[in-house]
N, C-alpha and C positions, 0 to 999 in steps of 0.2 A: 562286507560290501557297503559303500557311499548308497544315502538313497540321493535322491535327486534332490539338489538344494534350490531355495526357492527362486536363487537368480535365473540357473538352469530352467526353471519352468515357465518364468518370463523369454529365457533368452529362447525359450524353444518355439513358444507362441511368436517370438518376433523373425525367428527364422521360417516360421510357414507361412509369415506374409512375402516370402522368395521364396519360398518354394511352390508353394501352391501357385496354380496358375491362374487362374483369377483375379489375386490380389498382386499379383507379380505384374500384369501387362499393365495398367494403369502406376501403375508407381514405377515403372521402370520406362515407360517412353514421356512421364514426368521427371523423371529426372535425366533422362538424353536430351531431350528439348532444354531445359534451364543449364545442363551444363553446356550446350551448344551455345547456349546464344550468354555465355557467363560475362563476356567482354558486355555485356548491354544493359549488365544489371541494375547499375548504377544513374540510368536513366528513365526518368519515372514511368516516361512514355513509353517504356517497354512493357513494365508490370500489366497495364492497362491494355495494350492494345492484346499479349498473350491471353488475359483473362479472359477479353472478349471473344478471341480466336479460340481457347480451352472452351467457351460457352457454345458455341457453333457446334463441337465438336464432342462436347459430352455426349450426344444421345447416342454414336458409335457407339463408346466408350461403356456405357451402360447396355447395351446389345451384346458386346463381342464380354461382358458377365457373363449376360443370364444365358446366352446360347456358348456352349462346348464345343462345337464341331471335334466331336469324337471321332480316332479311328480315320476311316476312307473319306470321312465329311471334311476333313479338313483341306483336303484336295481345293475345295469350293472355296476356299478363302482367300484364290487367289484374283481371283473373279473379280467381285469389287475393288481390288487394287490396279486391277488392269481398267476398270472404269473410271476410275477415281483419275486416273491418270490420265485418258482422252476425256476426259469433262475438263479438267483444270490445268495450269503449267506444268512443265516439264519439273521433275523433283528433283529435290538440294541432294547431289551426290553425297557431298561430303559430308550430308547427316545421314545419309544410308548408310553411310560407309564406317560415322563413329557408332550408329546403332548397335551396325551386325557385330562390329569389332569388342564393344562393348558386352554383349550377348555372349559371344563364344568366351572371350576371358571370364566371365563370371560365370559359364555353365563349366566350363573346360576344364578352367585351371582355380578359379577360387574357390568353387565349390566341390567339381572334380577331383582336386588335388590339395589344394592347402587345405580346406573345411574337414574333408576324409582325414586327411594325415592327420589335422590337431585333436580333431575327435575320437576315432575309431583306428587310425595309425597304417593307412595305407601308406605306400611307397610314393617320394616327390616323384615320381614318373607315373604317375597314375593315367594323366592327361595321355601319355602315348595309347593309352587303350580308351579312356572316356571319351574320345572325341567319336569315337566311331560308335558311342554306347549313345548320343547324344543325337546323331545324325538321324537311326532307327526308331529312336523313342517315342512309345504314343501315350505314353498316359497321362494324368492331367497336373501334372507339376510345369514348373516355368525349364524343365529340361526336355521339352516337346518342340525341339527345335521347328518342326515343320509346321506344328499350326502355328508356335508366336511369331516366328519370323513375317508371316502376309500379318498379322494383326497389327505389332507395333511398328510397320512397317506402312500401314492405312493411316494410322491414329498418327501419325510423325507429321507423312507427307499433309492431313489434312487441316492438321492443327498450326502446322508452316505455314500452312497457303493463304490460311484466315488473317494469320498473326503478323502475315506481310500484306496485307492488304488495308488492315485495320493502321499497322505503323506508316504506311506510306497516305493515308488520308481516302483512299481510291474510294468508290463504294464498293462494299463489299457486298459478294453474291450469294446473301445470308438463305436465301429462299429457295437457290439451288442445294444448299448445304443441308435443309433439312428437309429436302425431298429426296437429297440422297441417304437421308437415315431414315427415311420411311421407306424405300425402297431396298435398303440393306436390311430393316425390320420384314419386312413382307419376305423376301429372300431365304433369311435363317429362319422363318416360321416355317415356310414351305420346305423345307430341305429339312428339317426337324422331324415335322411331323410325316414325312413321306418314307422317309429313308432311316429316320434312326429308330431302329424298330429291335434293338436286342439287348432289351433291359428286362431282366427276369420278371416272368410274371409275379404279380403278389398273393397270397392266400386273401382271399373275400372278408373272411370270418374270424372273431376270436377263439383261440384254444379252448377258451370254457363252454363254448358254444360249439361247437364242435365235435370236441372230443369225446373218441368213446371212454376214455378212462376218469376215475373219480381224478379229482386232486384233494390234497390236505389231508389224507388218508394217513394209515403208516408209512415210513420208510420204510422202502426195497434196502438203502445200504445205508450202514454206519457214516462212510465221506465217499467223496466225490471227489476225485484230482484230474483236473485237464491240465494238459500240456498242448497248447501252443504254438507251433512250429511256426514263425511269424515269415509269411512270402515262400512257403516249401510248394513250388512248381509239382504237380502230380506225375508224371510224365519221367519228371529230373527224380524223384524219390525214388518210383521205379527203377531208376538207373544207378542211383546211388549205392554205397554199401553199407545196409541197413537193416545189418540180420534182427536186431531185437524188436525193433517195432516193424517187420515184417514179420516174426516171430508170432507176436500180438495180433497183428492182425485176421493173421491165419487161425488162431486159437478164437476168437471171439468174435465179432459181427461189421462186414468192414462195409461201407455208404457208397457204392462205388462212384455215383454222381452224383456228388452233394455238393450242391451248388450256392455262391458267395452271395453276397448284395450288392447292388448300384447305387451310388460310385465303389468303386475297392478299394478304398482307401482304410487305413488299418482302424483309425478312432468310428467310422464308421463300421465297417464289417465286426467290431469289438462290442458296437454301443447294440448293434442289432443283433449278432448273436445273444449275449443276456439281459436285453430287453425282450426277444423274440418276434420284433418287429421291425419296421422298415424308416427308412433316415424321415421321410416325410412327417412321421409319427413323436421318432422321438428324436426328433432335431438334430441329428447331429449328419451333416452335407459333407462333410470335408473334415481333412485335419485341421486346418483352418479354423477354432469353434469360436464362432462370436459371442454368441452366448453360453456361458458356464452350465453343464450339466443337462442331463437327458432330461427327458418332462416326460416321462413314463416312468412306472416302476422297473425295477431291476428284478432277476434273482437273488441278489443281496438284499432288498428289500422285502421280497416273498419269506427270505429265509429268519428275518428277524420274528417277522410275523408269527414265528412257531417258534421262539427262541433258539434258533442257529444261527453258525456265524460263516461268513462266509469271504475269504480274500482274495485278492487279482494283484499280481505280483508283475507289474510293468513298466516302460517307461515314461516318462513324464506327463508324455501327451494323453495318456489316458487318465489321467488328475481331469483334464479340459469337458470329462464326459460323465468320467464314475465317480468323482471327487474324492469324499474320503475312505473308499470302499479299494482305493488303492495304495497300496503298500509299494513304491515308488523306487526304482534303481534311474541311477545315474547312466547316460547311455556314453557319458565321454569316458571311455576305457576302450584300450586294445583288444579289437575284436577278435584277436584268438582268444581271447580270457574273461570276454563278454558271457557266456550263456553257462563258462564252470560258474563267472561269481552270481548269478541267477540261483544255481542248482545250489548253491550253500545257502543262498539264503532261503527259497523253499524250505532247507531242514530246518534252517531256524525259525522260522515261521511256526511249521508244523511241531516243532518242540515245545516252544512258547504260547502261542496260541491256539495249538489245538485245534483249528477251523473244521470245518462241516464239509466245507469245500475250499477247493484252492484250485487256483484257476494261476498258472506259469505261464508266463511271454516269454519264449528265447527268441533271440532277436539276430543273432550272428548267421544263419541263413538270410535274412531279408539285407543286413547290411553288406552282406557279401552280394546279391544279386547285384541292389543298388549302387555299388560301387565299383565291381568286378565283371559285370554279365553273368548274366543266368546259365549260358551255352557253354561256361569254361570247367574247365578242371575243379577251381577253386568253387564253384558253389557244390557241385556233390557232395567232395570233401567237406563242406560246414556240416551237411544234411547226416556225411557219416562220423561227425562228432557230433552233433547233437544226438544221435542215435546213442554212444555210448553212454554221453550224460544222463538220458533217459534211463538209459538200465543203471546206472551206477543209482541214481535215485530210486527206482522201484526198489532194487535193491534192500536201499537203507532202508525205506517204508516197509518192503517185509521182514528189516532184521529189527525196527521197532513195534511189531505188533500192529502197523496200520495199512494192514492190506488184507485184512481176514472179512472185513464185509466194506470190502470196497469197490468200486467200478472206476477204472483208468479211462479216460478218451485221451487220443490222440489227435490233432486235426492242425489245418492251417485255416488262416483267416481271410486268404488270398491267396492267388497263384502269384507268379511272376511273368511280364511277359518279356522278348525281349529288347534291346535297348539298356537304358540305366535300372533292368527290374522293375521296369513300370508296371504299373496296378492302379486303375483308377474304370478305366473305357470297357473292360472288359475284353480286352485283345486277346488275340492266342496264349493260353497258358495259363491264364488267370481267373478264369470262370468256377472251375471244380477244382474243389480242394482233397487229398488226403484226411479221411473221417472213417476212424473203428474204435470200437468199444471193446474193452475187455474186464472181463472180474468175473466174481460165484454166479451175476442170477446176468449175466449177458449170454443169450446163444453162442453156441463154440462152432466154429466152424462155417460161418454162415456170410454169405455178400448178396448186398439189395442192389439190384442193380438200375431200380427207377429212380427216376429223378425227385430227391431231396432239396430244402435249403436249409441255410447254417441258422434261420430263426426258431429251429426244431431246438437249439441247445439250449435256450433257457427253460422251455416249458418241457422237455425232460430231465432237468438239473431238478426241478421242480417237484416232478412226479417220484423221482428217486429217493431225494429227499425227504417226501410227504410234506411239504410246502406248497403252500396257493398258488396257482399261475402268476405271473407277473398278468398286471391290469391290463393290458395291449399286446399281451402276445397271440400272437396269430401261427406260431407253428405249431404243428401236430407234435406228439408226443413220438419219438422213435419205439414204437410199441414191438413192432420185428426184430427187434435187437433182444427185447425185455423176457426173460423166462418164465415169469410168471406174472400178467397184469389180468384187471380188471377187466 
């Protein structure tokens, strides 16, 4: 199997500046505004009067960043466009109209349909179902039709209103324009701070402070192999047909609410599972990563520390966080054949390098959500192939000798909610993931049923191991699960 080549990893960074929704509204009613007004380019007094109408109009633009309107808030977004609109002229139809037109072809059909098909090889008919996966969608990619539509929908009309005022000589009513971004700033602080109230609380304290258990002691187990289930809905597993890791679960110690990070976003929920701590800490917000690599230690890094080795077997995007602690698959491959060629390179991995732990992303359950909906036939069915893959590899690991002191986790990294499989807000679906432990020293039989978070995986990777906490981790050790701790 391809690993990810390095244009793919450019090319994947410059597709989450469109996908992501934050860098997507500002570059995207930048460029419906200049292709709108393209007959004008050529005149200089255009550039001019736009920049100074874009200046009026930046503090929006820098607002409608920092605030989300997650979820039911985005209701509120429609607000200030219905003000915007009894304050100033009536708005250029025919740039709403190339806006929205624009919007739906690039969420619908370029990215819906041709982007799937060349990538991951959905059907050119894809768009007869993504339109309606588009319409539902709440999470924070630019396929959130409901909240971008009032954003770049504000930022068009007001960045228009300025750029015709400036070109025709008028005075411009520069004084009303940023008291209506002080009043759109006061607005989304208040609506923020009142009502978005359902972002997981965080642990206070770090693990080493903390915890009742030593670290850096012996290892509990010889490896460590998680698997990954990238976007497995808890709920949809349940339902799925997924005898063997129902199997496991039932045998060894299952999390019953073990709960994601804020935002859910995969290089996030990935960077904080083993770092052990929270995006604020180790930087990484989004898939979107401006900056290269986490600024906390890893599990990878704890593990060198005792001379173990330790690998993450994913796609490209997690280069942007773990850097070279990833071992790199290509994600453009036919997503029926996406998470077999994972599972073969896993054994080559484990052949070759022998690692401490290994940590598997399959990924053909999340691109199926994302491109298919989470509520269809088709996403169970990934969940009940990845189920096979899963035992075909335990399998091979117990017919090489690598499963006699070993501990399996199974989990996902997000739910999915529905829509295009959004994961970001934390909507229905997305919050608790699928999380059990199995092998010799895990309780058999056993489900916790308090509430967990997913920064418990590195500083028990850790403990298993007999490796030092990562420096910033703040989850507890899953001690309930462990048969014999300190």
């Amino acid at each position: 199997m391809k690993k990810a080549s390095s244009f793919e990893i450019v090319a994947a960074r410059c597709w989450n500046m469109l996908n992501e929704g934050k860098p997507f509204t500002p570059i995207f009613v930048a460029g419906v505004f200049l292709l709108y007004h393209i007959g004008d380019w050529s005149d200089v007094g255009f550039w001019s009067s736009a920049g100074l109408g874009l200046l009026v109009t930046l503090p929006l633009f820098v607002i409608y960043y920092c605030y989300d309107y997650p979820l039911f808030l985005r209701n509120y977004l429609w607000l200030p466009l219905i003000a915007a609109l009894l304050i100033w002229d009536r708005p250029d139809l025919t740039l709403y109209l190339l806006a929205l037109g624009l919007f739906y072809f690039f969420t619908i059909y370029f990215w819906g349909t041709f982007y799937y098909h060349l990538r991951i090889g959905t059907s050119w008919w894809n768009f007869t179902r993504f339109w309606k996966l588009v319409l539902k969608n709440s999470d924070s990619t630019s396929g959130n039709a409901q909240e971008q539509m009032p954003k770049f929908l504000l930022l068009l009309f007001v960045w228009n209103h300025f750029y015709g005022e400036f070109d025709h000589e008028a005075s411009p009513d520069v004084v009303n324009g940023l008291l209506f971004a002080a009043g759109l700033l006061l607005y989304s602080f208040i609506l923020h701070r009142n009502l978005f109230d359902w972002k997981p609380a965080e642990i206070p304290s770090f693990t080493r402070d903390s915890s009742n258990v030593k670290t850096g002691g012996a290892a509990l187990n010889k490896k460590v192999i998680v698997i990954v289930v990238d976007g497995m809905r808890k709920e949809r597993f349940e339902e799925a047909d997924a005898p063997f890791m129902k199997k496991l679960r039932a045998e060894g110690t299952e999390y019953a609410q073990m709960e994601t990070v804020y935002p859910a976003r995969t290089v996030v929920c990935f960077s904080s599972m083993f770092t052990g701590t929270y995006p604020r800490e180790h930087g990484i917000r989004s898939n979107m990563v401006w900056k290269l690599g986490i600024r906390v230690e890893s599990i990878f890094d704890s593990l060198r520390k005792v001379g173990k080795k330790g690998r993450l077997l994913g796609i490209a995007h997690l280069i942007d966080s773990m850097g070279d602690d990833v071992e790199s698959v290509t994600a453009v491959m036919h997503n029926d054949v996406a998470d077999r060629n994972i599972i073969e390179r896993a054994k080559k991995i484990m052949e070759e390098q022998n690692p401490d732990l290994l940590v598997a992303q399959l990924i053909g359950v999340d691109q199926t959500g994302h491109s298919r909906g989470v509520l269809y036939d088709d996403y169970t069915q990934k969940i009940a192939e990845a189920d096979r893959l899963i035992e075909e590899f335990v399998g091979w690991l117990e017919r090489k000798g690598m499963m006699d002191n070993t501990t399996l986790i199974i989990c996902a990294d997000h739910g999915q909610a529905d829509g295009i499989g959004g994961h970001g807000h934390l909507d229905e679906g997305e919050r608790y993931v699928p999380f059990f432990l199995h092998g010799p020293t895990i309780q058999q039989g056993l489900r916790i049923d308090e509430k967990h978070s997913l920064v418990s995986m590195a500083p028990t990777l850790a403990y298993l191991l007999g490796a030092p906490f990562p420096s910033h981790s703040r989850g507890p050790v899953l001690t309930e699960a462990i048969k014999h701790h300190d």
